[in-house]
N, C-alpha and C positions, 0 to 999 in steps of 0.2 A: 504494500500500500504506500504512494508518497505522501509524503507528508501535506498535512492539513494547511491549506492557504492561512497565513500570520500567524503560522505555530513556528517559525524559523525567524532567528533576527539577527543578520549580522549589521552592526553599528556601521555607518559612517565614518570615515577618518576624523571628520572634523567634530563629531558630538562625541567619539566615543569617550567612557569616564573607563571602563574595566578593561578595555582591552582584550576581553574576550568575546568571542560567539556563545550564542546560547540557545536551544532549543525548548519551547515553553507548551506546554498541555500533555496530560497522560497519553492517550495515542500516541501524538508524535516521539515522544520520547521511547515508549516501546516498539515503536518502528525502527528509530534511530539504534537502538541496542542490539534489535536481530539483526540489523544491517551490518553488525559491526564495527558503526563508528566509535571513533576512540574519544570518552569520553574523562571529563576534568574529576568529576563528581555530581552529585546527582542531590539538589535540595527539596526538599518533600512536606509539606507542610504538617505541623504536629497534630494529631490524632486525626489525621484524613485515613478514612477508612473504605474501599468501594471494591466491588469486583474489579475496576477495571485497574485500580492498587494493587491489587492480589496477582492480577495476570502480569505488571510490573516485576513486582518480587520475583514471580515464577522467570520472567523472560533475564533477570540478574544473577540469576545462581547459577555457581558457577563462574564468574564475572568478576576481575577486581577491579569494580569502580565501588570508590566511597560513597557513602549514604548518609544525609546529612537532615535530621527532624528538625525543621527552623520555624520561629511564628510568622504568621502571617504577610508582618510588615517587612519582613527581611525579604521573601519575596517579592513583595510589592514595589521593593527597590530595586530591585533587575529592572520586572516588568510592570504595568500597571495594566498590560493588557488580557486578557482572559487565562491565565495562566492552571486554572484548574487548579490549582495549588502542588505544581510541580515543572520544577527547573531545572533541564541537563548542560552544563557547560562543557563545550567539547574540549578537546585537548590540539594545541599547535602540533604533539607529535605523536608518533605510535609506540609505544613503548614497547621496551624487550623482555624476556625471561632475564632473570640472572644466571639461572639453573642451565638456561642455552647457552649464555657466553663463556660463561668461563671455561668448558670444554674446546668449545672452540677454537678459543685463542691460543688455547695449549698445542689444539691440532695444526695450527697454523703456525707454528712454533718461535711465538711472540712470548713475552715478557710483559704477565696482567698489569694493568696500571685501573684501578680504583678510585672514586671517590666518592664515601658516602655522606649525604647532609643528614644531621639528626636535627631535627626542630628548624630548619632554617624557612621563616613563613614570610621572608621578606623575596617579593620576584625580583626586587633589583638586584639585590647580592645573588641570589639563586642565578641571574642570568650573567651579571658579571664574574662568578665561580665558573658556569660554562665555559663563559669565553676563554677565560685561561687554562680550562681544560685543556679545550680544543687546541689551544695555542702550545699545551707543554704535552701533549700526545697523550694523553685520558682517554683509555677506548672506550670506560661506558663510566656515567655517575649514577648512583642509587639512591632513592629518595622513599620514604614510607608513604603508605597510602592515604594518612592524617598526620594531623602536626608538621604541613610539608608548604609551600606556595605554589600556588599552581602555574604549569605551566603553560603559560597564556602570553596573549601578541607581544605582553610589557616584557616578560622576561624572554622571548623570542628576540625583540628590540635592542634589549638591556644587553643579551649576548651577541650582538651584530649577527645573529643569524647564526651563531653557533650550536644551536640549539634544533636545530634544522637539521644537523647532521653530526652530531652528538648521539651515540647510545645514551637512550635512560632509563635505569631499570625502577618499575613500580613495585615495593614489594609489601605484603598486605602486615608482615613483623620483621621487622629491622634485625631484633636479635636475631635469627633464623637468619638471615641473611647471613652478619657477621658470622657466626657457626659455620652456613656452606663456605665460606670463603675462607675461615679459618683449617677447616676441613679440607679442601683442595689445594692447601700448600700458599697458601695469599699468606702475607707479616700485614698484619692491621696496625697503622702508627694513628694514635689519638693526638691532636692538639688540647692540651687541659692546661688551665694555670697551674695546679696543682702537682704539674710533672717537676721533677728535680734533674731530667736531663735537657741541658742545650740543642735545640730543634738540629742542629747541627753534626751533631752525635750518634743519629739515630743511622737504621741502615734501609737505607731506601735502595737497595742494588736488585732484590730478588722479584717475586711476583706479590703487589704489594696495592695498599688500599688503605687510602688516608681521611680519615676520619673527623668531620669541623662540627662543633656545635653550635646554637642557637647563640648570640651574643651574650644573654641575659641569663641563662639556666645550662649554657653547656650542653655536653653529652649526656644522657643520660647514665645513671651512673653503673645500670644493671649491663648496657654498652660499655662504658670504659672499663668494665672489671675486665668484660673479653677482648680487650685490645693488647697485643703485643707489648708495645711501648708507648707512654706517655711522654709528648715533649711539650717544652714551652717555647715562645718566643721572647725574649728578652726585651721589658719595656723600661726605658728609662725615665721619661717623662712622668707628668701628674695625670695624666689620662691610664685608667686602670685594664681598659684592655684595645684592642683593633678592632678596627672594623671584620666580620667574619672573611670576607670576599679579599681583603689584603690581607688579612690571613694564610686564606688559603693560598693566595699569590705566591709570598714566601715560602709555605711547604712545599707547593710544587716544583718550583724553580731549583730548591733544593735537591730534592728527589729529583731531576732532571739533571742536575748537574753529576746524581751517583751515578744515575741509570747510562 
């Protein structure tokens, strides 16, 4: 079935505020999902309950797009127009397996390069972290399915378009992630204040997966227990930490300079 005439709205350049696409009423949205399309997440308005809800859930399972109970008025801010009380925001990219890549890479007989964001919900830094991905030879970044910023036109932008051709894996539990990675041979380096070695120090030579947290709350901490090594970066000033995205700048350039 195609979609319902004014249940698809891409913004204009000139009005857009979110920088994303969005597809708004239950149909469309359940169209949009058997189709395939690669969605951001999915906002659902709280105790909306219908069969045609129920045939939703059913067409999701299986599926890792996030699911998000919001009131009313939160939708009402996307759209204002008949929105059924349910909003899919699609995704700028198609996301990979992690569980696919890393074999791969091994078979093609590359040297993993890693980078996972925990809590990073800002799309600027998420897309200027891409960019330097892309730029210091990152073959995929991992992002969790909540607690994440989405990836939308701004952070598409923010990474001049690196993000376009950037692996990003979505994974529905981070720890699980780190595990397979730790499990197939990858050295997990955290960046923590709380590390007592010199960012410098660390060995970024092997198949390897570096680890940024949120600016405000860090890694989480059930994450940093399973990470290899903890480093710091050395701040001299009265500002108590970096921005995450120069952050990660530094790690990686480092790790470029082992690798």
């Amino acid at each position: 079935m195609p979609y319902q005439s004014g249940n698809f709205y891409k913004p204009k350049q000139s009005s857009q505020k979110s920088g994303t696409d969005f597809i708004f009423g239950t149909r469309a949205v359940i169209e949009a999902v058997l189709a395939g399309k690669e969605i951001d997440k999915i906002l659902i308005r709280k105790n909306l309950e219908s069969e045609l809800v129920n045939e939703l859930f059913e067409a999701l399972k299986g599926k890792r797009i996030p699911i998000q109970r919001v009131p009313v008025e939160k939708l009402n801010r996307v759209t204002m127009k008949n929105h059924q009380g349910v909003v899919a925001f699609l995704s700028a990219v198609t996301y990979q397996r992690l569980e696919d890549i890393i074999p791969t890479l091994y078979e093609e007989g590359k040297n993993p390069f890693f980078v996972l964001l925990d809590g990073i919900t800002d799309v600027r830094n998420l897309g200027a972290i891409a960019r330097t991905c892309d730029c210091a030879g990152v073959h995929a970044i991992v992002v969790p399915e909540t607690n994440s910023a989405s990836i939308n036109a701004d952070a598409v932008k923010t990474s001049a378009g690196a993000l376009l051709s950037l692996t990003v894996c979505r994974e529905k539990n981070l720890r699980e992630a780190i595990l397979l990675l730790k499990n197939s041979g990858v050295h997990l380096i955290a960046a923590s204040e709380k590390a007592t070695t010199d960012y410098t120090k660390a060995d970024y030579s092997g198949p390897l997966a570096i680890v940024m947290g949120a600016e405000d709350s860090g890694i989480a901490p059930e994450h940093l227990k399973l990470c290899d090594e903890l480093v710091r970066i050395p701040l001299l000033g009265n500002i108590a930490s970096l921005n995450v995205s120069v952050a990660a700048g530094i790690l990686l350039y480092e790790a470029l300079k082992h690798r």
